[in-house]
C-alpha atoms as an extended CHARMM CRD file, in Angstrom:
* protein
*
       256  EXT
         1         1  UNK       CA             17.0380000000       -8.6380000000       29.2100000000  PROA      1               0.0000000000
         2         2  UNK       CA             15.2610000000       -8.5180000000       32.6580000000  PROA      2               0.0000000000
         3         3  UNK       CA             12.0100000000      -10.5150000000       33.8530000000  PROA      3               0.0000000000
         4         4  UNK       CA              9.0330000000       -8.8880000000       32.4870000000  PROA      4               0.0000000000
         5         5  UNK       CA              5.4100000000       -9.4680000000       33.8420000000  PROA      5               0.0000000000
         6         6  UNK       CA              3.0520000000       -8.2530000000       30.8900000000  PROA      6               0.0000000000
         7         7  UNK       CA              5.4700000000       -8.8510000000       28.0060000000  PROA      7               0.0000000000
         8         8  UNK       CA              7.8900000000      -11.3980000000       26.6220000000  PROA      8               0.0000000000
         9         9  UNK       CA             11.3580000000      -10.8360000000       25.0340000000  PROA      9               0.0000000000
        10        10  UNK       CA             13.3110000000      -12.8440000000       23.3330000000  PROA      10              0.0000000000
        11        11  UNK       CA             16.1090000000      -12.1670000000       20.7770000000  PROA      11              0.0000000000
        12        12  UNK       CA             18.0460000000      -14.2980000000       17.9630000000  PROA      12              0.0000000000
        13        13  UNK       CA             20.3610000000      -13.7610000000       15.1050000000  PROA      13              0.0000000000
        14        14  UNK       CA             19.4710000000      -10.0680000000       14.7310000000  PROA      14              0.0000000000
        15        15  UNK       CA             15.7400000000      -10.2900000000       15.3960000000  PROA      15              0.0000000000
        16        16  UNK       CA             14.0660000000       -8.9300000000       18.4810000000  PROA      16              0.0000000000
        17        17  UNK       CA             10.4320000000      -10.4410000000       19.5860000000  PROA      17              0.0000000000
        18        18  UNK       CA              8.2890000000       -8.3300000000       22.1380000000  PROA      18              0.0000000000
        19        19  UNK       CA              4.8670000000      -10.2780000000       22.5020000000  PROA      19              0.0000000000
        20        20  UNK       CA              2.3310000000       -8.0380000000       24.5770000000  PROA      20              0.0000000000
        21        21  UNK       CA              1.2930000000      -10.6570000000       27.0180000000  PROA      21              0.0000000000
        22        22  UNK       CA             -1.3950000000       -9.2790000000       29.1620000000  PROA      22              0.0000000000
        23        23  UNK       CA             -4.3460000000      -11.8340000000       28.0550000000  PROA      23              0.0000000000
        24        24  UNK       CA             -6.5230000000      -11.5350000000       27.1040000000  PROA      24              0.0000000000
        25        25  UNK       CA             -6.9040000000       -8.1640000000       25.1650000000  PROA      25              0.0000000000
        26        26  UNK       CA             -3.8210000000       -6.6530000000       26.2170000000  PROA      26              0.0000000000
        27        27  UNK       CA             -4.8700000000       -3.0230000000       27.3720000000  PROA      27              0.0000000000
        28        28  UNK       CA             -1.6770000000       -1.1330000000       28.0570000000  PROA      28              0.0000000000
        29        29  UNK       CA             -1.6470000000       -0.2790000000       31.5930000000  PROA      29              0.0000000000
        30        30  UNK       CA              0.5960000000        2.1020000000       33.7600000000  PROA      30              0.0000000000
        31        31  UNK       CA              2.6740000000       -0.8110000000       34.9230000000  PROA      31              0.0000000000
        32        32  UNK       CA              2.7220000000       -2.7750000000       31.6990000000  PROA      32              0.0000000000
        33        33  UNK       CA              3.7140000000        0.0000000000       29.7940000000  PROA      33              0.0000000000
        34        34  UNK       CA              6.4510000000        0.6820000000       32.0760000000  PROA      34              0.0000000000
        35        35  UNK       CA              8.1350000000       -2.9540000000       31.3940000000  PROA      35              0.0000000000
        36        36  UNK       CA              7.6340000000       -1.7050000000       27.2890000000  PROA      36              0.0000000000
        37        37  UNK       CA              9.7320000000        1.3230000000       27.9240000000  PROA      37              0.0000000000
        38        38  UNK       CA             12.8290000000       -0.4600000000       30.0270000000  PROA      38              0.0000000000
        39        39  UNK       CA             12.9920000000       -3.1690000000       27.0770000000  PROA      39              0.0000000000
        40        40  UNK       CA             13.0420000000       -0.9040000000       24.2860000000  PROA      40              0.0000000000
        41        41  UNK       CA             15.5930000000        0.9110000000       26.0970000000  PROA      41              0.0000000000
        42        42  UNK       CA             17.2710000000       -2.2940000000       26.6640000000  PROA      42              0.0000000000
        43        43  UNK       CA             16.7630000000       -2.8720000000       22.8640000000  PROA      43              0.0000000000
        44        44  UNK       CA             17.9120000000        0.5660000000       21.5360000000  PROA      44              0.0000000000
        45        45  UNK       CA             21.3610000000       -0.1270000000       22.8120000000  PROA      45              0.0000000000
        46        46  UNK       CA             21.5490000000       -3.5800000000       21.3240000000  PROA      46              0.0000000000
        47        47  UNK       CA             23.9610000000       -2.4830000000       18.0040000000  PROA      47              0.0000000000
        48        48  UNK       CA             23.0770000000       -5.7630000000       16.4160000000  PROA      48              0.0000000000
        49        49  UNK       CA             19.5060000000       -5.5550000000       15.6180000000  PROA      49              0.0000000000
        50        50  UNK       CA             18.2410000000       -4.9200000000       12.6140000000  PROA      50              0.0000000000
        51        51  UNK       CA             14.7360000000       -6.1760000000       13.5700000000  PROA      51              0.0000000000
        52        52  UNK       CA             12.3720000000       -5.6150000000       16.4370000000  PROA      52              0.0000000000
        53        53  UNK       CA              8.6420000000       -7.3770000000       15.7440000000  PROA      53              0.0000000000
        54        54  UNK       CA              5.9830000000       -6.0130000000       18.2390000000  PROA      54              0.0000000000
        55        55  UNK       CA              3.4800000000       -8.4130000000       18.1690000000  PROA      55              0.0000000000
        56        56  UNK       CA              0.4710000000      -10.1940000000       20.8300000000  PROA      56              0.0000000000
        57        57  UNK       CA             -1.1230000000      -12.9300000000       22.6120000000  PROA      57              0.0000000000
        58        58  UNK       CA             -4.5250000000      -13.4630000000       23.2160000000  PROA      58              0.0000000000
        59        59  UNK       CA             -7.3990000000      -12.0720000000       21.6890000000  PROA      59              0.0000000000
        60        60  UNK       CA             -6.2410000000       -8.6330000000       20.4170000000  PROA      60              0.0000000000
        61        61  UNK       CA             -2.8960000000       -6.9100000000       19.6120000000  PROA      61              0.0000000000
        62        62  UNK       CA             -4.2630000000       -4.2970000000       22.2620000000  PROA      62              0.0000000000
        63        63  UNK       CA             -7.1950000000       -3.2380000000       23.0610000000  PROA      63              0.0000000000
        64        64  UNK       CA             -5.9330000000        0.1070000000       24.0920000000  PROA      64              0.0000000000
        65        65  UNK       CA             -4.8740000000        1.9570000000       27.2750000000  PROA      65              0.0000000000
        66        66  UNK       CA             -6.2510000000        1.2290000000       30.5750000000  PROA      66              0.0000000000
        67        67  UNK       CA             -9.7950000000        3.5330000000       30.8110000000  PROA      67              0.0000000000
        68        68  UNK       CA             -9.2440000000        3.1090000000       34.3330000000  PROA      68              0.0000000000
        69        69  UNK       CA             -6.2050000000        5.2630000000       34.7070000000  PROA      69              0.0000000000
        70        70  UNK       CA             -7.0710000000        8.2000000000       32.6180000000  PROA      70              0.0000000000
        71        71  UNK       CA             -9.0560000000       10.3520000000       35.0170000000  PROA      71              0.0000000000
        72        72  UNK       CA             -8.1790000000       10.8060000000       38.9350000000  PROA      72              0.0000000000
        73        73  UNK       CA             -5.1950000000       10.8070000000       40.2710000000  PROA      73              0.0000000000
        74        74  UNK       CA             -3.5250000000        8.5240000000       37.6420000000  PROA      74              0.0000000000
        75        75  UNK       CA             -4.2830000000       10.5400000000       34.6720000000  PROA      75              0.0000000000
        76        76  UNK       CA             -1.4290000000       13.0500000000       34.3810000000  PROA      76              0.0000000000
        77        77  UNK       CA              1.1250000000        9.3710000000       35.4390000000  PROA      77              0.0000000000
        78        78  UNK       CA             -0.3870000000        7.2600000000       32.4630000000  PROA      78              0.0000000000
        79        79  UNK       CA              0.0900000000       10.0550000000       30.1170000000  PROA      79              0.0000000000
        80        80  UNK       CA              3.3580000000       10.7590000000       31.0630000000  PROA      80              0.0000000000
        81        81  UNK       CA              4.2750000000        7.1430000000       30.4330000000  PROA      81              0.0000000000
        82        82  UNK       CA              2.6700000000        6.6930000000       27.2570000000  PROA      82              0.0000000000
        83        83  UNK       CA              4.8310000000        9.4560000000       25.7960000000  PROA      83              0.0000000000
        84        84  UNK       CA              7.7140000000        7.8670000000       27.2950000000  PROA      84              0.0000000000
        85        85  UNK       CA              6.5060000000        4.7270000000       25.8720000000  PROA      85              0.0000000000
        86        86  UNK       CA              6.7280000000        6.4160000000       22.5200000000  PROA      86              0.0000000000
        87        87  UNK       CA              9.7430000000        8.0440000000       23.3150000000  PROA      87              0.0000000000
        88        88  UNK       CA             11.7770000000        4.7070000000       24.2950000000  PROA      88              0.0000000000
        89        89  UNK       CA             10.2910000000        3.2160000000       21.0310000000  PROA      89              0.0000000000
        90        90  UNK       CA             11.4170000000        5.9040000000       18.7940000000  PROA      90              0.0000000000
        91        91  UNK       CA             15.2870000000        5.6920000000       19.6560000000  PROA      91              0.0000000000
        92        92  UNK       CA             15.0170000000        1.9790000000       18.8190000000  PROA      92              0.0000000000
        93        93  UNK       CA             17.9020000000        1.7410000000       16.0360000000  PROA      93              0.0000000000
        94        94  UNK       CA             16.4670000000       -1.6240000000       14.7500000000  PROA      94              0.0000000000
        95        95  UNK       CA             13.4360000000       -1.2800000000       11.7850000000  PROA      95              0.0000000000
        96        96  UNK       CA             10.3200000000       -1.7800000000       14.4130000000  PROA      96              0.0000000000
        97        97  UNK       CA              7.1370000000       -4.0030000000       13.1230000000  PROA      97              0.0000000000
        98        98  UNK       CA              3.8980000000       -3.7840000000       14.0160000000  PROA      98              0.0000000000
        99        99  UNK       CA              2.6200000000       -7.7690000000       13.7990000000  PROA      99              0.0000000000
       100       100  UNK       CA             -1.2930000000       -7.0610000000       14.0720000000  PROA      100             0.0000000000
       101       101  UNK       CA             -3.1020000000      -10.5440000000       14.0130000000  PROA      101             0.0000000000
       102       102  UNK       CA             -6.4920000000       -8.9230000000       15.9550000000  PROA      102             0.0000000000
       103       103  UNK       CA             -7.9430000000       -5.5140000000       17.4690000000  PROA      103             0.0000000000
       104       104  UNK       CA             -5.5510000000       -2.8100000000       17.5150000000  PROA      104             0.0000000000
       105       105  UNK       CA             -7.5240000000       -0.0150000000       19.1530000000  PROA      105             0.0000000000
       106       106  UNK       CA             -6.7110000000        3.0690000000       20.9280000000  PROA      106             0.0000000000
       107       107  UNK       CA             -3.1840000000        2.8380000000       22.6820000000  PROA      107             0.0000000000
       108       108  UNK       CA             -3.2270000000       -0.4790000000       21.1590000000  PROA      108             0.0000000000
       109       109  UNK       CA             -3.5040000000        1.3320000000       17.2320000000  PROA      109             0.0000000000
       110       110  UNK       CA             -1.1400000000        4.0920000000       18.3020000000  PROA      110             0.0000000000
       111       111  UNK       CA              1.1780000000        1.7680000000       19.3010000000  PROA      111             0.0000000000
       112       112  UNK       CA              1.2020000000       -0.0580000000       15.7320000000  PROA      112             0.0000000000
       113       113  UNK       CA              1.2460000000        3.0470000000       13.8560000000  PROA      113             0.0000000000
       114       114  UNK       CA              4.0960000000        4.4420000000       16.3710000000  PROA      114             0.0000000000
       115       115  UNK       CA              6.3450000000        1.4670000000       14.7570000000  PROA      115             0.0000000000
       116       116  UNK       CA              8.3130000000        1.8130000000       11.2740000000  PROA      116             0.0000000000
       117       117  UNK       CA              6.1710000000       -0.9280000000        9.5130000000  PROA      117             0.0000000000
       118       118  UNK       CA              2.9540000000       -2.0750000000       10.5410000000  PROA      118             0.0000000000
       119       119  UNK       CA              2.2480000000       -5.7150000000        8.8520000000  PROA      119             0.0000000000
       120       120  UNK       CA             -1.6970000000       -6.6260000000        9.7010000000  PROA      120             0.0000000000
       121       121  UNK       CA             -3.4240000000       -9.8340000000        9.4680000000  PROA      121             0.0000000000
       122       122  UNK       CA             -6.4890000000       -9.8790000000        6.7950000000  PROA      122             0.0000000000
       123       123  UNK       CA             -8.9730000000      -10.2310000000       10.4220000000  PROA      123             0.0000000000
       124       124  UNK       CA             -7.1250000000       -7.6450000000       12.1540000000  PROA      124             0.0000000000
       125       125  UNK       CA             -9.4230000000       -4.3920000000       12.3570000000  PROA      125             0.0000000000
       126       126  UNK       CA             -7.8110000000       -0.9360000000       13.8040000000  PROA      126             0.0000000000
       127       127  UNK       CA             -9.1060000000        1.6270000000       15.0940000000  PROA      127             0.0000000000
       128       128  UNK       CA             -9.4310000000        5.1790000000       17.3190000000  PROA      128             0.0000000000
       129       129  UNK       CA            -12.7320000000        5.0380000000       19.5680000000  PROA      129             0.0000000000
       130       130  UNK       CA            -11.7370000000        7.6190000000       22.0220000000  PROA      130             0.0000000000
       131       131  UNK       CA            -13.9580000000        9.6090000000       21.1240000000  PROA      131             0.0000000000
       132       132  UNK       CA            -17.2060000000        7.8980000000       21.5330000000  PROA      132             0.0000000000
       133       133  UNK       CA            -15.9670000000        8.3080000000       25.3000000000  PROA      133             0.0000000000
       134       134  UNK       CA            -15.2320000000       11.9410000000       25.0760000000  PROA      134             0.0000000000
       135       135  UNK       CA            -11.4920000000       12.0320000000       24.4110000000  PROA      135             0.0000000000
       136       136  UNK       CA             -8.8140000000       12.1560000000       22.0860000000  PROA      136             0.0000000000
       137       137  UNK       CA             -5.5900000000       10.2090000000       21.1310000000  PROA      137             0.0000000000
       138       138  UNK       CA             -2.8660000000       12.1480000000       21.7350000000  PROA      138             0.0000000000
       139       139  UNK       CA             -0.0880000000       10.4850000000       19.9690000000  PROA      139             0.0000000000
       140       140  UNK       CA             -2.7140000000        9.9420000000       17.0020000000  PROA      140             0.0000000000
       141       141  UNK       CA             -3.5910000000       13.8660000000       16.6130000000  PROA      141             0.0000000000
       142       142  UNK       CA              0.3480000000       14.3020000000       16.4750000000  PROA      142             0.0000000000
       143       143  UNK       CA              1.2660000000       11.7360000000       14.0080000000  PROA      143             0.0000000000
       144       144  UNK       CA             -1.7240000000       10.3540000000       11.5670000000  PROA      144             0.0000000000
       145       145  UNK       CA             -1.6740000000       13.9940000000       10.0460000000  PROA      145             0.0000000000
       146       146  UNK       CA              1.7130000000       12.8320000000        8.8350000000  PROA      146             0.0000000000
       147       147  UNK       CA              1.0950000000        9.3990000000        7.1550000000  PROA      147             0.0000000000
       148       148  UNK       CA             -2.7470000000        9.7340000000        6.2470000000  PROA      148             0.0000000000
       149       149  UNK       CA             -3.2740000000       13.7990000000        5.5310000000  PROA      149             0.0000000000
       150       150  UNK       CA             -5.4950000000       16.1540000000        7.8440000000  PROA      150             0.0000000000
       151       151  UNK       CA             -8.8710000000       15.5110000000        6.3750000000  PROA      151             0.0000000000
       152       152  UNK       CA             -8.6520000000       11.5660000000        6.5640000000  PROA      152             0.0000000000
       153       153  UNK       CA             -6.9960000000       11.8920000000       10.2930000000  PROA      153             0.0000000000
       154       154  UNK       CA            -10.1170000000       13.8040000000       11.1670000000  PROA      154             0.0000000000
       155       155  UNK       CA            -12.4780000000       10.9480000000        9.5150000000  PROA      155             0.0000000000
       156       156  UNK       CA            -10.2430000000        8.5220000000       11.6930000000  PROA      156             0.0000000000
       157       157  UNK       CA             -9.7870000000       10.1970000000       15.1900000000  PROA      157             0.0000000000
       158       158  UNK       CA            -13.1560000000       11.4500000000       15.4220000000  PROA      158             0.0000000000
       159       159  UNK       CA            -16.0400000000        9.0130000000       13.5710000000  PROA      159             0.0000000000
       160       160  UNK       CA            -14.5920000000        6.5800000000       16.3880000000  PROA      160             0.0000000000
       161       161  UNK       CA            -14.9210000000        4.2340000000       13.2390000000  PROA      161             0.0000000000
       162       162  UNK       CA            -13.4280000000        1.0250000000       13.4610000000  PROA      162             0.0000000000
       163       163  UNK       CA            -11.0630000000        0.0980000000       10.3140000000  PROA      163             0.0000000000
       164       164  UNK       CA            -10.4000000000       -3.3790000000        8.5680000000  PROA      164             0.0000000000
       165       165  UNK       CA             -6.8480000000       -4.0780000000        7.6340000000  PROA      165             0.0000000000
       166       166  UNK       CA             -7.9380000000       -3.4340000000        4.0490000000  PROA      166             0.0000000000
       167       167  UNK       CA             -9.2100000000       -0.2190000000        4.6170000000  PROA      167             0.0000000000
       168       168  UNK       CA             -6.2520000000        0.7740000000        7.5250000000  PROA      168             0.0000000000
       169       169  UNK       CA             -3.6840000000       -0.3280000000        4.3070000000  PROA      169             0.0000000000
       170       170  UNK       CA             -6.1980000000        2.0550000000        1.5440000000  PROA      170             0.0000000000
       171       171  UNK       CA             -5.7040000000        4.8480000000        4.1590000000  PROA      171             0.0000000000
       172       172  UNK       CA             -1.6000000000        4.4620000000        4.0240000000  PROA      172             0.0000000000
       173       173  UNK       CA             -1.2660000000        3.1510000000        7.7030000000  PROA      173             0.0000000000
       174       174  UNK       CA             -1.1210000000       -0.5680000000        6.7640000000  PROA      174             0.0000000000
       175       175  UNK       CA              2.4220000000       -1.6470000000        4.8710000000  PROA      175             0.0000000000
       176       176  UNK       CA              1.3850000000       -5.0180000000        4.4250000000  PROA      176             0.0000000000
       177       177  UNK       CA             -2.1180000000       -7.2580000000        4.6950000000  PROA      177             0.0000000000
       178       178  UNK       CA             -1.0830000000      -10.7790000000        4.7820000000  PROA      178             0.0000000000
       179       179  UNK       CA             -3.3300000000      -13.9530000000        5.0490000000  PROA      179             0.0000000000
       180       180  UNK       CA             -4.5920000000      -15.1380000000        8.4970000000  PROA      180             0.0000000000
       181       181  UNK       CA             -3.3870000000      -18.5560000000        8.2630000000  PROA      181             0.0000000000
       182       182  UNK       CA              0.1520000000      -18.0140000000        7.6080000000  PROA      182             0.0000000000
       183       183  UNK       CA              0.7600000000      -14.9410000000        9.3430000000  PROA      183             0.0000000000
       184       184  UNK       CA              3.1910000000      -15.4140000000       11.1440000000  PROA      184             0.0000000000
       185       185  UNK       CA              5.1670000000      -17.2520000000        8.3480000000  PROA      185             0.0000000000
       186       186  UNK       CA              4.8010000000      -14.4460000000        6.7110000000  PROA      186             0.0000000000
       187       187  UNK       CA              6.2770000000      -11.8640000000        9.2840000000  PROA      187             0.0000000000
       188       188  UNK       CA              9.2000000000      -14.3620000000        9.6690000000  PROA      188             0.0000000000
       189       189  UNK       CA              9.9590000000      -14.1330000000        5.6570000000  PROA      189             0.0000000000
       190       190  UNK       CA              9.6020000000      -10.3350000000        5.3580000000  PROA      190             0.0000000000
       191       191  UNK       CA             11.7610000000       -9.9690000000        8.3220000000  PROA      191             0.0000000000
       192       192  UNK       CA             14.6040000000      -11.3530000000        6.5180000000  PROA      192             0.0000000000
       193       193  UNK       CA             14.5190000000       -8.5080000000        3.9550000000  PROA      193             0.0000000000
       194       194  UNK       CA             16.2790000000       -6.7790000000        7.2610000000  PROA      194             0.0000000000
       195       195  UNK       CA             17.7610000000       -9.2370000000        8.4320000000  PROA      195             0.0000000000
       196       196  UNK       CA             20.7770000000      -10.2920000000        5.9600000000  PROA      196             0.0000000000
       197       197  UNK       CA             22.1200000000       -5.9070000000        6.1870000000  PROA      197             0.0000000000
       198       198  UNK       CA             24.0470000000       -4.1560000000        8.3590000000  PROA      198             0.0000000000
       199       199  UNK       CA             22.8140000000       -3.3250000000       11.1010000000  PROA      199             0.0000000000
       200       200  UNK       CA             24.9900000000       -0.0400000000       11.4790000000  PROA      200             0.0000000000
       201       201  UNK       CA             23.6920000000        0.9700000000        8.4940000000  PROA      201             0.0000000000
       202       202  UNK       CA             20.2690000000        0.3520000000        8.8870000000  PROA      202             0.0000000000
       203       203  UNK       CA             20.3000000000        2.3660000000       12.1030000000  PROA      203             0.0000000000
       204       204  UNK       CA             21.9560000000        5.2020000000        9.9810000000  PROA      204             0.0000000000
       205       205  UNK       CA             19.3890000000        4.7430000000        7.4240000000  PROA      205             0.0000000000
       206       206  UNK       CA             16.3980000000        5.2170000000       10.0090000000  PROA      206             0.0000000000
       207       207  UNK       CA             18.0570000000        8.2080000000       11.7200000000  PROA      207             0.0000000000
       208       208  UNK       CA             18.6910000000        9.9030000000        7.5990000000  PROA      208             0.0000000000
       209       209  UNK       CA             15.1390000000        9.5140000000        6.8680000000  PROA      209             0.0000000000
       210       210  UNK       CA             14.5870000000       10.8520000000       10.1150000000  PROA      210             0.0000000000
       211       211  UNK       CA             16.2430000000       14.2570000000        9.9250000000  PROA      211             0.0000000000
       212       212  UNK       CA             15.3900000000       14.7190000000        6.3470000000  PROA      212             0.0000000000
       213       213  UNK       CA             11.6820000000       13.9680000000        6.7120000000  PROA      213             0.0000000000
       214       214  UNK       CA              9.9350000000       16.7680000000        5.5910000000  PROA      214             0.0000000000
       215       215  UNK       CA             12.4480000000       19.1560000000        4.4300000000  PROA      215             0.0000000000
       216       216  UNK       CA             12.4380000000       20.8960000000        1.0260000000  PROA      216             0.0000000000
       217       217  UNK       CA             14.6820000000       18.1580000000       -1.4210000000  PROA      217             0.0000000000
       218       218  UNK       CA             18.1260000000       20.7920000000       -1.4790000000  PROA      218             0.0000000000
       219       219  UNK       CA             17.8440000000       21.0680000000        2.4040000000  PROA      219             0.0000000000
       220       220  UNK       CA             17.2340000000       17.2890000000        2.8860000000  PROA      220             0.0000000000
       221       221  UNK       CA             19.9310000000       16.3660000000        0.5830000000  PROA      221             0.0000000000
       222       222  UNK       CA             22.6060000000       18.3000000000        2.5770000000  PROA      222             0.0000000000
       223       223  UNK       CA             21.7520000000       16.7700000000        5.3610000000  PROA      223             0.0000000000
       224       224  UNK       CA             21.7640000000       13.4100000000        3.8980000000  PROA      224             0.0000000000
       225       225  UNK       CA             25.1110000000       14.3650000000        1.9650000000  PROA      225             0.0000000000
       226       226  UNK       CA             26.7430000000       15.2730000000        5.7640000000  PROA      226             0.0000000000
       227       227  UNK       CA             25.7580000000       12.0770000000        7.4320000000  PROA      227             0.0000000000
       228       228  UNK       CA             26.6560000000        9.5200000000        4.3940000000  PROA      228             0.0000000000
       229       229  UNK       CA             30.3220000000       11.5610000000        4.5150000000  PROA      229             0.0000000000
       230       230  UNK       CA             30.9210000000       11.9630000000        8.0600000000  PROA      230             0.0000000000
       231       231  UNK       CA             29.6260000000        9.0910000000        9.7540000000  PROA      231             0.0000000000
       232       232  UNK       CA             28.0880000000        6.2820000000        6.8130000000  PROA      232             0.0000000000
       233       233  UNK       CA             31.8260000000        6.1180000000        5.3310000000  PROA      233             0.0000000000
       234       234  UNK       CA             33.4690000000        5.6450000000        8.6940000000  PROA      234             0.0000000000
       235       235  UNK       CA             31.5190000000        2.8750000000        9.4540000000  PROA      235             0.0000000000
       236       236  UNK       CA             33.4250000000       -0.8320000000        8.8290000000  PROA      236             0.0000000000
       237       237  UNK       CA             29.8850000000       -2.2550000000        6.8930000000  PROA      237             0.0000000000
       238       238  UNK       CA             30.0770000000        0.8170000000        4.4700000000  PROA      238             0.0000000000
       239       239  UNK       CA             33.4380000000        0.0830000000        3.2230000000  PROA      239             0.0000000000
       240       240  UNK       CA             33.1530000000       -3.7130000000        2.9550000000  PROA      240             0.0000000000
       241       241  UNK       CA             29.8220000000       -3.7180000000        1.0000000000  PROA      241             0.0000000000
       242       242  UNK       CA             31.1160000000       -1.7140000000       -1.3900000000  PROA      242             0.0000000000
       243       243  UNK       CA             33.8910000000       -3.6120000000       -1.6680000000  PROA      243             0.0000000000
       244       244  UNK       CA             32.2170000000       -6.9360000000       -1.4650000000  PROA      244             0.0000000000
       245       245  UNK       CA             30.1880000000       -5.7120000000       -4.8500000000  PROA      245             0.0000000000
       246       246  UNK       CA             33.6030000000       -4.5730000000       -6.2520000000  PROA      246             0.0000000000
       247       247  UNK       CA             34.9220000000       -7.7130000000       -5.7270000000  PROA      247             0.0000000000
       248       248  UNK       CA             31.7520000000       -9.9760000000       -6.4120000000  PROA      248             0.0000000000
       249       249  UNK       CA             31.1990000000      -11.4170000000       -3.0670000000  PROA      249             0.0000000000
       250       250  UNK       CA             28.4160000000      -11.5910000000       -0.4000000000  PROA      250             0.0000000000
       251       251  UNK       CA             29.0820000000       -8.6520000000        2.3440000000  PROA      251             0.0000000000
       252       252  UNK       CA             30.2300000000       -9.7400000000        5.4710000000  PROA      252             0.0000000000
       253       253  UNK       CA             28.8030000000       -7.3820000000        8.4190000000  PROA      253             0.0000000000
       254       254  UNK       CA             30.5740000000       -6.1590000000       11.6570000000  PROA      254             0.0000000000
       255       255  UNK       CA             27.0420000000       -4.1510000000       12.6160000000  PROA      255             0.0000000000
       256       256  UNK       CA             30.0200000000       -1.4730000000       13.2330000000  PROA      256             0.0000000000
C-alpha cells in the first residue's frame, strides 16, 4: 500500500483500516479523493479481506466535498472523481463499514451510505445540506431511493435537514448506533462477525446479493442457483466448511 497524504491505511489479519485524515473536518477534495480511489483499488484486489472499516480523524467523519471545486473549471474534474470514488469503492470484495463517530455531511454522508454497513456513534449526526446552497447530491438522488423509499429521500435530499444517528438508523440508513465512549470497541467486536469466514465466500456473497437485488424472487433465485453451482462449489472454503460441519470441526479457510 503506497504513501497517502489525506488518508491512512493499514491492514491486519483480514481487516482493512482507511482513516480519512484531512483534519480537521475532512472535506473530500479532488486530490484527497484521488488517494481514496488508488487504495480501494489497491484493496479490491487484496483476496484476503473480509473487512474494510472507513472511518476519521478530527472533528467530523467528513464534512463533505470541497465547495471550492464544484463550480469553474474544476467542477466537471471533482465530479468525475467522486463517481470514480464510488466506483473504486463498490468493487471492494471485502464487507465495507462506515465508522461514523461525528458529522457525516454531504460527500462525507454519501460516502457512509455508499459502504455495505454504516455503524454511527450515538453523537454522530448525518446529513444532505446541498441544497440550502442550491444543489443536489448526486450519488444520494441515485441511491437513498433504494434503502429509504422516494418520499423519505425527498424529506432527506431536499429539507437540507440535518439527521441524528437515531433518526439516520429510524430512516433505514443507520445499521448500528453504538455508545460514544466505546465506539470504537465496539466496531472492533462487530468486525469479528466477518472476520472468522471466508473471505472467498464473503466476496461471493456481496457480488449474489448484488446481481439479485431487486429482481422478482424466481429470477433472483436462478441467478443465485448459477453462481452457488458454478463458482461457490469450486471454491476450496465451500467444500471444507461443509465438511468441517460434517465432521464437527472449526473451518479452516484458504480465502480461495
Amino acid at each position: 500500500m503506497g504513501d497517502f497524504k489525506h488518508i491512512r491505511v493499514s491492514t491486519k489479519d483480514g481487516r482493512a483500516d482507511v482513516v480519512l485524515n484531512r483534519l480537521p473536518y475532512n472535506i473530500l477534495n479532488i486530490e484527497m479523493m484521488n488517494e481514496m480511489i488508488d487504495c480501494f483499488r489497491e484493496l479490491a484486489i487484496d483476496t484476503s479481506l473480509r473487512v474494510v472499516v472507513i472511518s476519521s480523524l478530527g472533528k467530523a467523519f467528513s464534512s463533505g466535498v470541497d465547495v471550492t471545486e464544484h463550480v469553474g473549471d474544476t467542477a466537471l474534474e471533482m465530479l468525475n472523481v467522486f463517481n470514480n470514488l464510488f466506483n473504486a469503492l463498490w468493487d471492494v470484495r471485502a464487507v465495507t463499514i462506515a465508522a461514523v463517530d461525528g458529522l457525516a455531511l454531504g460527500g462525507g454522508c454519501e460516502l457512509a451510505v455508499g459502504c455495505d454497513i454504516l455503524l454511527a456513534s450515538s453523537k454522530a449526526k448525518l446529513g444532505q445540506p446541498e441544497i440550502s446552497v442550491g444543489v443536489i447530491p448526486p450519488m444520494a438522488v441515485a441511491v437513498f431511493p433504494m434503502l429509504i423509499g422516494r418520499n423519505r429521500a425527498i424529506e432527506w435530499l431536499l429539507s437540507g435537514r440535518i439527521y441524528s444517528a437515531e433518526e439516520a438508523h429510524a430512516a433505514g440508513l443507520v445499521n448500528h448506533v453504538l455508545p460514544e465512549d466505546s465506539f470504537e470497541d465496539d466496531v472492533t467486536e462487530y468486525c469479528s462477525h466477518f472476520l472468522n469466514k471466508s473471505a472467498a465466500v464473503i466476496a461471493l456473497g456481496k457480488r449474489a446479493i448484488d446481481l439479485t437485488y431487486e429482481k422478482n424472487a424466481p429470477e433472483g433465485m436462478a441467478i443465485a442457483d448459477k453462481l452457488y453451482l458454478e463458482e461457490l462449489m469450486n471454491t476450496d472454503d465451500a467444500r471444507e466448511g461443509l465438511n468441517a460441519f460434517i465432521e464437527k470441526r472449526p473451518p479452516i479457510w484458504k480465502h480461495q
